[in-house]
C-alpha positions as CSV (number, residue, x, y, z in Angstrom):
1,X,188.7,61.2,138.4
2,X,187.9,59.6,135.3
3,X,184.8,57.9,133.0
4,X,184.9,55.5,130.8
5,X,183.6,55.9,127.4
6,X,183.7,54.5,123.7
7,X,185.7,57.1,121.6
8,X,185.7,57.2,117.4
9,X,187.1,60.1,114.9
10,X,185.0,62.3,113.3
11,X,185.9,60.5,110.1
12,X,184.7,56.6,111.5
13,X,188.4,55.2,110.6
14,X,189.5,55.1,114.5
15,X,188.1,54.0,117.9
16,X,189.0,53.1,121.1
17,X,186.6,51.2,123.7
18,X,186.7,51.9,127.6
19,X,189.1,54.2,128.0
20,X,189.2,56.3,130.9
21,X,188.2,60.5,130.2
22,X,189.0,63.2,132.2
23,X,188.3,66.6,130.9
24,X,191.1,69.1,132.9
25,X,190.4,72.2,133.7
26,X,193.8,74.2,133.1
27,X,197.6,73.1,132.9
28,X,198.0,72.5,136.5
29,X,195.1,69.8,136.5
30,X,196.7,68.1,133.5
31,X,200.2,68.3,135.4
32,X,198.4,66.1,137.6
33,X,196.1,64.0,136.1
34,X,200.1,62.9,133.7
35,X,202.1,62.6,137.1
36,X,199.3,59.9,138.4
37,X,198.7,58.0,135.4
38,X,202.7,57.8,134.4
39,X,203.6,56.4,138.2
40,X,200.8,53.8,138.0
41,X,202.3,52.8,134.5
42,X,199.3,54.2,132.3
43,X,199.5,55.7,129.2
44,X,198.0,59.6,128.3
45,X,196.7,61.0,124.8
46,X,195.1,64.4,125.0
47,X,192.5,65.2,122.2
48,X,191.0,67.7,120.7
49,X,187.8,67.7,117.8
50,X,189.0,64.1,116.8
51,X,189.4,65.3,113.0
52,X,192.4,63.3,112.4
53,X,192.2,60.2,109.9
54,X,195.0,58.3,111.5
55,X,194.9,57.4,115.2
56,X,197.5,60.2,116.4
57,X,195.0,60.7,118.6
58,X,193.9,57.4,120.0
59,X,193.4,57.0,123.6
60,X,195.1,53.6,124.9
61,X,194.4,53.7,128.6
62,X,193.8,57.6,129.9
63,X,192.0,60.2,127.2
64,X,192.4,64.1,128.2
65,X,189.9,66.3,126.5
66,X,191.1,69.5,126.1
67,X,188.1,71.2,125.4
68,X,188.3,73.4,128.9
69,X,191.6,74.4,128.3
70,X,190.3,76.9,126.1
71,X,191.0,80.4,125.1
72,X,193.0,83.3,124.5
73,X,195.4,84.1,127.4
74,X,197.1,87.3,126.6
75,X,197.9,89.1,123.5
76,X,200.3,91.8,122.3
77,X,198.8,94.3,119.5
78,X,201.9,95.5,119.0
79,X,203.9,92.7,118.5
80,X,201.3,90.4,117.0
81,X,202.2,87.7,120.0
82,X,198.8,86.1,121.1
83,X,198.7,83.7,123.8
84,X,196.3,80.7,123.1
85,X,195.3,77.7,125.4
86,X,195.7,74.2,123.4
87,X,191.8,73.5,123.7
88,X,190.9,76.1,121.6
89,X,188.8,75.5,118.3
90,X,189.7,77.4,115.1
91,X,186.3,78.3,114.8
92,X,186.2,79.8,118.2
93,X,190.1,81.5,117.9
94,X,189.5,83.1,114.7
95,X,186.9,85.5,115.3
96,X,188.6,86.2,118.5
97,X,191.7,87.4,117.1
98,X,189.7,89.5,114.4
99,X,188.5,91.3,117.8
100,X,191.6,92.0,118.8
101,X,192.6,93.6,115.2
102,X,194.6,90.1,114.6
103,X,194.5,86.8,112.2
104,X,196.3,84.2,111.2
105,X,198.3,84.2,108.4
106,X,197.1,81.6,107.1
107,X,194.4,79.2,107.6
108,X,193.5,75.3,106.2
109,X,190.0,74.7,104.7
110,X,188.2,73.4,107.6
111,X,188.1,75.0,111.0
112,X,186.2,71.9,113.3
113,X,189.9,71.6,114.5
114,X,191.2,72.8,118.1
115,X,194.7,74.9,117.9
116,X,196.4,72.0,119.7
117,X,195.5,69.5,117.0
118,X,195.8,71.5,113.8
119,X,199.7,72.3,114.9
120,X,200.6,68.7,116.6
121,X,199.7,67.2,113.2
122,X,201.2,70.4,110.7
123,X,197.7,71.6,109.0
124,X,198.6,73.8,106.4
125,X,196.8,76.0,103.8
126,X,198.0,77.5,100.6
127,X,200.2,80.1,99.2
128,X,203.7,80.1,98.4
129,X,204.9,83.2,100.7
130,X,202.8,81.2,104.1
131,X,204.5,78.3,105.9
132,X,201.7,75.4,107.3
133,X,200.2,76.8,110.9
134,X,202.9,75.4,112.8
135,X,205.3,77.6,111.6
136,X,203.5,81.1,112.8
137,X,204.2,79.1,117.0
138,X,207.1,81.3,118.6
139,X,206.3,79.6,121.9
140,X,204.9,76.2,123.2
141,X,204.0,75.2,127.2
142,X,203.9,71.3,128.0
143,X,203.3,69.0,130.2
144,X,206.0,66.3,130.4
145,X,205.9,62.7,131.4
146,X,207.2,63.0,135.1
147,X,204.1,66.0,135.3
148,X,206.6,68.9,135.0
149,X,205.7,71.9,133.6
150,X,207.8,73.3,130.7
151,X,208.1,76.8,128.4
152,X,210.1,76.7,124.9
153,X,210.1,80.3,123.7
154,X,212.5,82.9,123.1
155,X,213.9,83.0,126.5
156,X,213.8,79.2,127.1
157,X,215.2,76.8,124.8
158,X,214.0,78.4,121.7
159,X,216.0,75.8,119.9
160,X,213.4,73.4,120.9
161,X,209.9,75.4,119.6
162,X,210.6,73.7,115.9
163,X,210.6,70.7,117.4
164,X,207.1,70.9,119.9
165,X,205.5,73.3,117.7
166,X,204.6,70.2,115.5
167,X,205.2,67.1,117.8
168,X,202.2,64.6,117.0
169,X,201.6,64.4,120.9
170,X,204.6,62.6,121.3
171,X,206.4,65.0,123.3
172,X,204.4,66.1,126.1
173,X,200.7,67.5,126.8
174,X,200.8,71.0,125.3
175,X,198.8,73.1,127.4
176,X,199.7,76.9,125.1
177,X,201.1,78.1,122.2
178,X,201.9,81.5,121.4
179,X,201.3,82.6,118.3
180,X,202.8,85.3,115.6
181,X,199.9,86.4,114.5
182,X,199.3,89.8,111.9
183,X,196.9,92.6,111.7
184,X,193.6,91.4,110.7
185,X,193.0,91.5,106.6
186,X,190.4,90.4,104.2
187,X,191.3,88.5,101.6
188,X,189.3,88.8,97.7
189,X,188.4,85.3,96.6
190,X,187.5,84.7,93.1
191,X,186.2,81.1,91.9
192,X,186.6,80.0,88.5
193,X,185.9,76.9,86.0
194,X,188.4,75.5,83.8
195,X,190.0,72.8,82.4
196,X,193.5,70.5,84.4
197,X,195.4,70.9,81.2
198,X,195.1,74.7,81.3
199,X,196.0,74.7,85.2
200,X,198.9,72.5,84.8
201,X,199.9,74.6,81.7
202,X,200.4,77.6,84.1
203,X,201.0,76.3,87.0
204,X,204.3,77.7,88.3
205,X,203.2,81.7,86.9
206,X,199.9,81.8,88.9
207,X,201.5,80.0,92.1
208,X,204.3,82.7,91.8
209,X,202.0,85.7,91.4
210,X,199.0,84.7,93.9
211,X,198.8,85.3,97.5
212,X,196.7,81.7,97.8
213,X,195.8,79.7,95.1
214,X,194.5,76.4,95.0
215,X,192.4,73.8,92.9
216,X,190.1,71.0,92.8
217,X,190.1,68.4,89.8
218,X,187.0,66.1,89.0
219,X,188.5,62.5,88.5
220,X,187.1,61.2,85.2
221,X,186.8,64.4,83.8
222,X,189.5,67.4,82.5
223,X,187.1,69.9,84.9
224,X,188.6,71.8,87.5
225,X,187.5,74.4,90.0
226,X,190.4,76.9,90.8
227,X,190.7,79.2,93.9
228,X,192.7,82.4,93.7
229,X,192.4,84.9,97.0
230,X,194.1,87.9,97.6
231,X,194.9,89.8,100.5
232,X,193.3,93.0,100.8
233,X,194.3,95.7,104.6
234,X,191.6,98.2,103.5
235,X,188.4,96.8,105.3
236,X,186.2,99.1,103.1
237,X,186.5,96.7,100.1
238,X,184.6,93.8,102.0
239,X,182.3,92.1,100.1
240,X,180.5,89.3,101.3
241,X,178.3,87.1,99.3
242,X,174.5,87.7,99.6
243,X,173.3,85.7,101.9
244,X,171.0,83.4,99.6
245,X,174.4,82.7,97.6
246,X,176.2,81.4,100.4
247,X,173.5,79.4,101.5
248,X,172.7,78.0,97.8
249,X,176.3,77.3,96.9
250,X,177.8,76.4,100.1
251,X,174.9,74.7,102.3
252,X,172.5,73.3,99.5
253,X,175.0,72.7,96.4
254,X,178.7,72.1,98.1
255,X,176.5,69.7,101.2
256,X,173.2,68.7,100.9
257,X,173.1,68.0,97.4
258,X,177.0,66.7,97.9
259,X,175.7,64.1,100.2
260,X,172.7,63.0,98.3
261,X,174.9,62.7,94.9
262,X,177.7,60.6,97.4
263,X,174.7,58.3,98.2
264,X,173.5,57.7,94.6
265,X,176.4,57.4,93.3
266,X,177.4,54.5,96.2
267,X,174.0,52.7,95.1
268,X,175.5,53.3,91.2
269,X,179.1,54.0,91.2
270,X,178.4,53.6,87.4
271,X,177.2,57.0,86.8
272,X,180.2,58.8,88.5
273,X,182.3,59.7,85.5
274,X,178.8,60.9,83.7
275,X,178.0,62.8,87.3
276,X,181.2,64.7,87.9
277,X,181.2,65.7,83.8
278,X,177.6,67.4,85.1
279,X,179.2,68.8,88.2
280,X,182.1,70.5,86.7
281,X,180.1,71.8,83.9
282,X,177.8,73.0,86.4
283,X,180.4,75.4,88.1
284,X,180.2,79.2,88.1
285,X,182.3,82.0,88.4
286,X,182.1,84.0,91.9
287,X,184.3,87.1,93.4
288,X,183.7,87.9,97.1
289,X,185.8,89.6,100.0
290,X,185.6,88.9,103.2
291,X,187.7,88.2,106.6
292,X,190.4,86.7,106.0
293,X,189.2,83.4,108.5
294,X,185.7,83.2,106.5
295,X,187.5,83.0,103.0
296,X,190.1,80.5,103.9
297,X,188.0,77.8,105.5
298,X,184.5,76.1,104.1
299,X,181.6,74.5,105.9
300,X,181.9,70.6,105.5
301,X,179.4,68.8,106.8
302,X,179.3,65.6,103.7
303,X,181.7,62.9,105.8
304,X,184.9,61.3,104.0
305,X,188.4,59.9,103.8
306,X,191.0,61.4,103.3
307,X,194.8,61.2,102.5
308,X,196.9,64.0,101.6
309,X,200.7,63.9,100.7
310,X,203.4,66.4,100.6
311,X,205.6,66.4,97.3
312,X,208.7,68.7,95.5
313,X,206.5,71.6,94.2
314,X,208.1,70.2,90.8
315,X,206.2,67.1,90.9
316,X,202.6,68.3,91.5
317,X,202.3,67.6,87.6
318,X,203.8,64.5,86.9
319,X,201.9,63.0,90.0
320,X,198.4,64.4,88.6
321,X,199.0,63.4,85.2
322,X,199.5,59.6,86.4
323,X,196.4,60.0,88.5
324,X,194.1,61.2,85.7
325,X,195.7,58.1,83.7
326,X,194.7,55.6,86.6
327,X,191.1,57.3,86.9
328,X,190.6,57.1,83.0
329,X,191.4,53.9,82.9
330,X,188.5,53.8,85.5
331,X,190.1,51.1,87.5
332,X,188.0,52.6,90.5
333,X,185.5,55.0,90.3
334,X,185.7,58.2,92.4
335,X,183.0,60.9,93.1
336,X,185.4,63.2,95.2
337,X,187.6,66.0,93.8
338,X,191.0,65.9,94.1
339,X,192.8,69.0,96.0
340,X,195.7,70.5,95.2
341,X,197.5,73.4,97.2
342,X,200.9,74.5,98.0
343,X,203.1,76.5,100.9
344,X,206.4,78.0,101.6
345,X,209.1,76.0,102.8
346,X,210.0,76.4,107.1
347,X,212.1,74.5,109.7
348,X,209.7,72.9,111.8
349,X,211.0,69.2,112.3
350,X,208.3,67.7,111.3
351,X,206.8,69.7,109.3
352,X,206.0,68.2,105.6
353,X,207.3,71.2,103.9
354,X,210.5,71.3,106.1
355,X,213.5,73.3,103.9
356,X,211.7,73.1,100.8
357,X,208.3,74.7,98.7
358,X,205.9,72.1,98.5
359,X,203.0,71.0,96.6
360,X,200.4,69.1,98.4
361,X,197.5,66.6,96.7
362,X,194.9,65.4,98.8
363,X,192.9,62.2,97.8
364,X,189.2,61.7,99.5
365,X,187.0,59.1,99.4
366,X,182.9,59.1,101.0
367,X,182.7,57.4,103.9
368,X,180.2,54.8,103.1
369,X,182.4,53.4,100.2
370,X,185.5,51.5,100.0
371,X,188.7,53.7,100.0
372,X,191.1,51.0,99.9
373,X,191.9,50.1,96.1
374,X,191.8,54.1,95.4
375,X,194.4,54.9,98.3
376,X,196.5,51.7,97.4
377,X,197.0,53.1,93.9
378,X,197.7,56.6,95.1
379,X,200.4,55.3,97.7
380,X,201.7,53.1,95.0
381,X,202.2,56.2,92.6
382,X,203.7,58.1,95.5
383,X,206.3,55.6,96.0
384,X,208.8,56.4,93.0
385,X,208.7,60.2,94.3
386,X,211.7,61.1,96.4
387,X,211.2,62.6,100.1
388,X,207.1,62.1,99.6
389,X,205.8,63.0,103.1
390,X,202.6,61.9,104.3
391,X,200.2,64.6,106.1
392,X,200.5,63.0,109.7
393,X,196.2,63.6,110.2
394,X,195.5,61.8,107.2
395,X,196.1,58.1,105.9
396,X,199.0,56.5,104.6
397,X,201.0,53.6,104.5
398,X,204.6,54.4,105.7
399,X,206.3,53.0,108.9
400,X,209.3,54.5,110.6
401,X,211.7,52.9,108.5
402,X,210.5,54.9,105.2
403,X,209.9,58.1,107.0
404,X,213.5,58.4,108.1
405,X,215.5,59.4,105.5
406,X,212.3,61.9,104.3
407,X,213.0,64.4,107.4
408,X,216.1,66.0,108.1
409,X,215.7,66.4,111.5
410,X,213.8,63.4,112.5
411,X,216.7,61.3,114.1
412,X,217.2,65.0,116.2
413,X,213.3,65.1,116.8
414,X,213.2,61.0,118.1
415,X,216.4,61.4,120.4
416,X,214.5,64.4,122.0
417,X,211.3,62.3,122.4
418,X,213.8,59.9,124.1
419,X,215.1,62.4,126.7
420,X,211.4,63.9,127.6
421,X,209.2,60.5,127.1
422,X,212.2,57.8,128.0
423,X,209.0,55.8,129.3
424,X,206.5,56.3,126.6
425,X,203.6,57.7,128.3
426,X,202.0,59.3,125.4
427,X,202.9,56.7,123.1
428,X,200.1,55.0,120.8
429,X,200.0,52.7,118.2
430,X,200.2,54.8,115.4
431,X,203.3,56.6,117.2
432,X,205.1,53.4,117.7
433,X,204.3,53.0,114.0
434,X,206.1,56.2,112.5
435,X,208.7,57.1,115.4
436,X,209.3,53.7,115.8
């Protein structure tokens, strides 16, 4: 039934040697291919793209790959309801929906990820009035340990949809979500230069008014890059960039010439500060309007690591200002900007903006250098601010014992992972790390 085969993350950080594949082909096979491997005492991880820095996703003995439970199952105009098999890439699901006169809410920066990953590990994207994607789930099939097939949904168990609609794979296979989707919109981005202490200065007022706003600060530098989209229903305003625009500024500029400024700076890590001086100097201003799915996510293709934590929306300040102080002091030199986006508060379990608006800062390093001293210091600053969550996709430090009292609900959400998984057949490392 299965093959063997040497599986690593997209970002390098996580691998697994020899473990058995087996690519189902709808919810009955995984049924299945979970009864067998529980009764003969194996453990199962499904996966999806692999875009996950931590190892949520790391195969221990049996690895399903999801990527032919794929799709769109059934959808409701009316309603919004869309149907969606787990396999599903972003990439793949958003244009879909925009057939259908639907979208997404809202949408993270990247799309490489299936559905089934982004909402087991609580992507999120920006914007005050938008939960993460896991709150727009209104209905989640699984595949338990014992190979029973189960629906949490508004006629069954809809207590429990907060729970699986952001489980980390601890709870079960999930096989199908359905979504609460709207009618398809575009949104009207508009990129502009400026400075953090300007940002910071106004940082509650232009949260407040904009649909989704986010930033991007140069470490060593006051430059900062600011995003501001709005969301437009009249399709006759689209305006996409010209084509050579998109490929200069977002093929050439934003990744080629990303990744051959990563490798210099790598062979000289002593021209960084004087590179990202030139590099947020070098920013223009840009307006476009487009679907909403094209505007919320970016082609990527320069590979890094990442880590990404959830604070009070209150905070966002006082944690940048003592960033900026530790990259002045240029105790490590870093090439990458920092992100810095925020979302409404929601009720899924797990979620990192559970019952509260949050402010997230994300932290990357490039792959071929070292991340550890500039993630130490980061985790180190993050440690005097109260109920900190970490992004579960992206690295951290924090064990069980310190994520307890940060989640509400996540005494509620082990004791259910006890009743479905009493035997730990999905468990992995990293679970047994932060569920204990």
């Amino acid at each position: 039934m299965a093959d063997k085969q040497r599986w690593a993350n997209w970002a390098g950080t996580v691998t697994a040697d020899a473990v058995d594949v087996y690519a189902p082909r709808d919810t009955a096979d995984v049924a299945e291919a979970v009864a067998l491997a529980a009764c003969t005492g194996r453990k199962v991880k499904p996966i999806g793209s692999g875009h996950s820095f931590t190892a949520v996703g790391q195969p221990v003995d049996l690895q399903l790959q999801m990527q032919r439970v794929s799709g769109v199952v059934a959808h409701d105009v009316s309603t919004g309801r869309v149907r969606v098999r787990a396999g599903t890439p972003l990439h793949v699901l958003n244009p879909a929906l925009e057939r259908l006169g639907l979208a997404m809410p809202n949408l993270g920066d990247i799309d490489r990820q299936t559905i089934s990953g982004a909402l087991s590990t609580g992507t999120h994207g920006t914007g005050l009035r938008f939960t993460g994607l896991s709150g727009f789930v209104v209905g989640v099939e699984m595949v338990l340990a014992d190979g029973s097939i189960v629906r949490y949904d508004d006629a069954h168990r809809p207590d429990l949809v907060p729970a699986a609609a952001l489980g980390l794979g601890a709870l079960g296979v999930v096989t199908e979500y359905e979504l609460q989707c709207v009618p398809a919109f575009l949104l009207k981005a508009h990129e502009a230069p400026s400075t953090l202490d300007a940002v910071l200065g106004s940082l509650d007022e232009t949260v407040d008014a904009a649909d989704h706003f986010e930033f991007y600060w140069f470490p060593h530098t006051d430059r900062v890059l600011t995003k501001t989209s709005t969301r437009i229903s009249d399709p006759g305003q689209r305006a996409p960039l010209p084509r050579w625009r998109e490929v200069l500024d977002d093929q050439l500029l934003s990744n080629t010439l990303f990744e051959g400024i990563n490798r210099l700076t790598t062979a000289v890590p002593q021209a960084i500060p004087r590179v990202n001086q030139v590099s947020g100097r070098a920013l223009s201003e840009r307006t476009y309007t487009d679907s909403s799915y094209k505007i919320f996510a970016t082609q990527r293709t320069v590979r890094f690591r990442e880590s990404e934590f959830a604070v009070p929306r209150a905070v966002v300040p006082e944690l940048l200002a003592e960033l900026k102080a530790y990259c002045d002091r240029r105790d490590e030199l870093v090439a990458f900007p920092v992100e810095v986006r925020f979302a409404a508060a929601d009720d899924r379990w797990l979620s990192t903006a559970f019952g509260r608006e949050t402010g997230y800062v994300a932290i990357h390093q490039y792959h071929r250098r070292d991340h550890r001293a500039y993630f130490d210091a980061f985790w180190s600053m993050l440690r005097s601010i109260e109920g900190a969550r970490p992004h579960w996709g992206k690295m951290h430090d924090l064990t069980a014992a310190d994520l307890r009292p940060r989640y509400e609900r996540y005494d509620d959400f082990v004791a259910l992972r006890d009743e479905l998984d009493p035997e730990r057949v999905f468990e992995n490392p990293y679970l047994a790390t932060v569920l204990g």
